[in-house]
N, C-alpha and C positions, 0 to 999 in steps of 0.2 A: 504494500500500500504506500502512496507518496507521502515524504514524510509532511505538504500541508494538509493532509485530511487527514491524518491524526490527529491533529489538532482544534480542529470542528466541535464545539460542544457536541453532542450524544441528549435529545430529548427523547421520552421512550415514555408512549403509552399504550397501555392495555385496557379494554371494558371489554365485558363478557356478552355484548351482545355485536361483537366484530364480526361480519361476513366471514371469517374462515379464522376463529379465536386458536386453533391448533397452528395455523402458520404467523400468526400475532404473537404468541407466545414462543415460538423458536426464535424469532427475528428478537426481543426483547431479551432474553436469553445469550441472545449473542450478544447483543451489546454491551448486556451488564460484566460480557467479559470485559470490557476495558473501563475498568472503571475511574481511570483517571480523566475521561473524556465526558464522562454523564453529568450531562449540567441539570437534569429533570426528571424526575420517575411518577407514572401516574397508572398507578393497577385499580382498576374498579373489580371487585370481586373474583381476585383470583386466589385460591386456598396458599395459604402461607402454611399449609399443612404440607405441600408440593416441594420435595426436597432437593430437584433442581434449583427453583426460587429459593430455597433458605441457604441454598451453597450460595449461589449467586451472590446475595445481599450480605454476607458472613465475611464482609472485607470494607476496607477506606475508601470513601472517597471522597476524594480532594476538593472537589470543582461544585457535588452535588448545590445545588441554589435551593431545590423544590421536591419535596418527598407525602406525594397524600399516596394513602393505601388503605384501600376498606373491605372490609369479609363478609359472608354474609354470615357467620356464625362467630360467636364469641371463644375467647381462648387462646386464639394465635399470639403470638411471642414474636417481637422482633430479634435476628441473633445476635448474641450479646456482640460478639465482635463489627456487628453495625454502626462507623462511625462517620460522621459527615461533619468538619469543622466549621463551613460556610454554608452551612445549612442554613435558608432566612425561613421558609415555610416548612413545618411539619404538621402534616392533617394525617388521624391514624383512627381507622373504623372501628370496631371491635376486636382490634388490635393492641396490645398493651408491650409494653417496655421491659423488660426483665431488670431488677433491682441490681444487678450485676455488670449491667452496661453503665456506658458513660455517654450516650447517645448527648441527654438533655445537657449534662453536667459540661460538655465542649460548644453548647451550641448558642455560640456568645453573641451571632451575628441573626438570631431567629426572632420573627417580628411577629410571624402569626401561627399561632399555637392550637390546634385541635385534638383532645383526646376524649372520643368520642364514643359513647356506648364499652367502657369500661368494666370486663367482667369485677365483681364484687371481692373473689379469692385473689386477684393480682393487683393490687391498687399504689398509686404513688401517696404515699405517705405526703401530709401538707407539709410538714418540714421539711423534706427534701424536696420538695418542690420548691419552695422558695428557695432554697441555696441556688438553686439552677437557675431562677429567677432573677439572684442580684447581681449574675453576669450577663442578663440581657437588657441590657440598656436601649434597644429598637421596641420590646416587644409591646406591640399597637393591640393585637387581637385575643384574648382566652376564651376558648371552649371548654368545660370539662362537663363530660356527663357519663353516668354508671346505667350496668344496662338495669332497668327496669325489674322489681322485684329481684333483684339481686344485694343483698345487704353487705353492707362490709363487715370486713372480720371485728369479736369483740377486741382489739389490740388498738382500733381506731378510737386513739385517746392521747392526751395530751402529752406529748414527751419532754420530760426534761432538760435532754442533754443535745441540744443546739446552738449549731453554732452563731447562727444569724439569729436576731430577737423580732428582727422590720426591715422590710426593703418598701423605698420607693420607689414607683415605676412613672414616672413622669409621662411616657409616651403613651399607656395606656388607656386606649378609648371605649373600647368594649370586651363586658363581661360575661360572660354565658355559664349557667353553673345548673344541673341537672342532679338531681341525688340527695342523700341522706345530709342535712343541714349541720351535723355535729362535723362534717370536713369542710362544710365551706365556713364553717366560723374559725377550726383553727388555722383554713389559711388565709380569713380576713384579718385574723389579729395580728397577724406576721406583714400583711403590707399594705399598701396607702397608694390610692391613684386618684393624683389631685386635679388629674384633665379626665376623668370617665364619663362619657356622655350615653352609653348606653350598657344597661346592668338586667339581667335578665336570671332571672332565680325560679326554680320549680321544687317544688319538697313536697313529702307527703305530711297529712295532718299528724302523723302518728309521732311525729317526732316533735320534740322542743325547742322551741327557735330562742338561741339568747339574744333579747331583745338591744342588749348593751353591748354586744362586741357590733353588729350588725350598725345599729348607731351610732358607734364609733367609728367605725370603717367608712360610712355615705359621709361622715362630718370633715372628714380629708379632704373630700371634691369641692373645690372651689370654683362658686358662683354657678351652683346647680341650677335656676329661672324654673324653678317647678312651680305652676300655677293652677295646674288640671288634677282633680283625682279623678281616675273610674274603676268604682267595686264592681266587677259583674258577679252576680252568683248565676253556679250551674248545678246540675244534680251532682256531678261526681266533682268540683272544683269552684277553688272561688278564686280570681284574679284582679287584684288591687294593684291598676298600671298609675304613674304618675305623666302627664306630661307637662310642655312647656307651657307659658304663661300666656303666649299668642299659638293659636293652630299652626301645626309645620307639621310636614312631612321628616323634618330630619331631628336630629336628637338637642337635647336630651331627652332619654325615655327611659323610665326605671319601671319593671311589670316585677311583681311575682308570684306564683303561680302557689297555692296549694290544693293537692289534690286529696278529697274529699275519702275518705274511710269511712267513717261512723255516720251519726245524725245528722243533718242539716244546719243546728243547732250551732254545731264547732264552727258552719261558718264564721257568722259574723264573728265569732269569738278569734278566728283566726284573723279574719279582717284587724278588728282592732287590735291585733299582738305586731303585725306587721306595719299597721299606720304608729306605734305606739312609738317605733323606732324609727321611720321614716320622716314622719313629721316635725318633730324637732329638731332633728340634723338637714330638713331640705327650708323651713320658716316657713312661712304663711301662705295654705292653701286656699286662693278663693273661689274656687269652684268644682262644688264635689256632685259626680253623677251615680246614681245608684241604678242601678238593670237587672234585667234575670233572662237567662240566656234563652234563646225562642224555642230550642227544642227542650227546653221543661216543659214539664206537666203544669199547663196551668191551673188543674183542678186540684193539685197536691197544696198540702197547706206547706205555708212557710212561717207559720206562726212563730214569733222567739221574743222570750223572754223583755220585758220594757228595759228593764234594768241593762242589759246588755247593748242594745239603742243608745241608750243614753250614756255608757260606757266608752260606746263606738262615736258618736256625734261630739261627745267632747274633748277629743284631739282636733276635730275641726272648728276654731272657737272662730278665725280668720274668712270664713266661707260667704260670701256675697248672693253667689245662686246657687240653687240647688236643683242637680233633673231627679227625678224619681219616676219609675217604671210603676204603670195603674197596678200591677200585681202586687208591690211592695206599698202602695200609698194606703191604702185603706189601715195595714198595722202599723205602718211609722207614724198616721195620723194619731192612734191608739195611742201611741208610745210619747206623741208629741201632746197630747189634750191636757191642756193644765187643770186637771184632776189631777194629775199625778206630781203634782203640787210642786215647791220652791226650785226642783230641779229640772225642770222645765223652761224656769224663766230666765235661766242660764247656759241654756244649749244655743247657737248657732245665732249669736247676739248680735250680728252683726247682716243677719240675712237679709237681703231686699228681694230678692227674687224667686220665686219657684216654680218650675215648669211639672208637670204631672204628664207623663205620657203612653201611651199603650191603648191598646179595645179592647171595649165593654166597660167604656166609662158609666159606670151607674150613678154616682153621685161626688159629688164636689166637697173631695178632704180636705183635709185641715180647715177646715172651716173655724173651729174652736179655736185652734193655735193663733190663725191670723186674725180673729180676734180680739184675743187677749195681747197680741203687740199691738195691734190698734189702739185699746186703750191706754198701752203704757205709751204710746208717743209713735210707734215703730211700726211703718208702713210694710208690707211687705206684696208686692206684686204677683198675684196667682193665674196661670196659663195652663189652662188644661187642653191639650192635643190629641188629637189620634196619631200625629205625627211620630216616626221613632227621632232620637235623638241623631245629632249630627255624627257621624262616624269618627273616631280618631283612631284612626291602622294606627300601628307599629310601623317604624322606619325599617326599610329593607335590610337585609343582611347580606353584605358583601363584602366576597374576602379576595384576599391578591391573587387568591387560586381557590381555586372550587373541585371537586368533582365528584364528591357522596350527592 
């Protein structure tokens, strides 16, 4: 071969649904023989069970830029002797790292991070993660998520003997975090990202969220403009997103997600544990929207507790309008009627506005509530629609390479 095509970067990709994946897979094969020339590797669903590919990838390389790899079953292991110094992207499917590599631990120059559908028996430990973290100083992007009723081992607990206490990440802008909440708190306590403009969290109810490390972590981010909340409940999940103080499409945007175990009940109650911590490290919410997702049961009761209402509405003291979906208004009316005396007259003191939305509007709530600010001086303007509330998506998710 001449010796300038030697010297050609080597891009090499593989998906499983190639016109002729058996001559796709010799041809990438061959390349990974040189692996001083591979500047990109991109396997959609090829078994890293397949011990040509684990030969293959069981060596240096120099040049590598771009490494996503995704399986379709959990369990595969990258081989330890897998090392890439200039590696900027690694995206890895139900793929995991063996604790015996130095993959992360050299990968100084890596900006966007995917570890993705993480069997529960092989896990990166949050401490070691951050050590590997306070030598990347690019890194813009995190993903981490565990596969799905996969628990981590009991050992996932707080370890003493670290070396690192906190790293800052200055460049990082978004956060992705999937799984059991006891790992994303010990690796929120360990770092600070004071540019994060998009934080995305999913946990299930079963677990305990500590409220104080979580709001210690959002309180790093400097000059958050969080102006929007929206609860939605669903039957199996409730998702309380923040966004920006004007409608945008782009961030900041902080969601997260709990998915729903038991009674209905835990929602709000989960609601209020995640505003309890958000609100204070992001300041003054003035417009909180409440919904119930459309493929519930609208005949199901959502009846809960007053006390809980009023538990959940008093992190919002800053709130101007209010939307409420017709399914929830009729018991937040309940919840708001001052019968329920002195603690009513201090929920949402500031409100001027409230829209009521949804069908089968039968009759016009709160009627009592805005009453009684009537007559203490306090106007509050009531719209009742058929109309649904205005949408606010979630800001797209793109990454410098894609291809799960």
């Amino acid at each position: 071969m001449p010796s300038h095509l030697t010297q050609i970067p080597l891009i090499i990709s593989f998906k499983s649904h190639d016109r002729n994946p058996g001559l796709s897979k010799k041809k990438l094969l061959l390349a990974l023989l040189q692996p001083d020339r591979v500047s990109s590797v991109s396997v959609n669903h090829w078994c890293l069970g397949d011990l040509e590919l684990r030969r293959a990838l069981d060596n240096t390389f120099p040049v590598l830029d771009i490494l996503s790899l995704s399986e379709d079953y959990g369990g595969r292991v990258l081989p330890d002797n897998f090392v890439a110094p200039h590696l900027r992207v690694l995206h890895l499917q139900n793929i995991t790292i063996s604790r015996g590599s130095s993959l992360l631990a050299n990968a100084t120059n890596l900006s966007s991070l995917r570890l993705e559908s993480i069997p529960g028996f092989d896990y990166f430990p949050p401490e070691y993660l951050v050590e590997c973290m306070a030598s990347m100083p690019h890194l813009d992007n995190i993903s981490i998520s565990f596969l799905q009723n996969s628990p981590l081992p009991d050992t996932v607990v707080e370890l003493p003997h670290t070396h690192i206490t906190r790293v800052a990440l200055p460049r990082l802008s978004r956060l992705i975090y999937a799984g059991i909440s006891l790992y994303l708190e010990n690796l929120l306590t360990r770092i600070s990202a004071p540019f994060l403009q998009d934080f995305r969290f999913t946990t299930s109810s079963k677990e305990v969220l500590a409220v104080n490390r979580l709001s210690t972590f959002l309180g790093t981010i400097k000059n958050p403009n969080i102006g929007t909340a929206v609860v939605s409940f669903s039957a199996v999940s409730v998702t309380i997103a923040f966004h920006p103080k004007q409608p945008s499409v782009t961030p900041p945007y902080f969601v997260f997600t709990i998915l729903l175990t038991y009674d209905r009940v835990r929602a709000v109650d989960c609601a209020t544990q995640i505003c309890n911590a958000v609100v204070p490290a992001f300041g003054v919410v003035e417009r909180l929207e409440l919904e119930l997702d459309t493929h519930y049961s609208r005949e199901s009761s959502f009846l809960i507790q007053h006390t809980l209402w009023h538990t959940f509405l008093r992190l919002f003291g800053g709130v101007k309008a209010l939307r409420v979906d017709t399914t929830l208004a009729r018991e937040l009316s309940d919840a708001l009627h001052p019968n329920n005396g002195a603690v009513v007259q201090n929920l949402l003191p500031v409100l001027s506005q409230l829209v009521v939305f949804g069908e089968d509007l039968v009759h016009q709530p709160f009627s009592s509530f805005i009453h009684a600010r009537r007559l203490a001086g306090l106007s509050i303007d009531l719209q009742v629609t058929e109309d649904l509330p205005s949408s606010l998506p979630p800001p797209h998710i793109s990454w410098s390479f894609d291809t799960f």
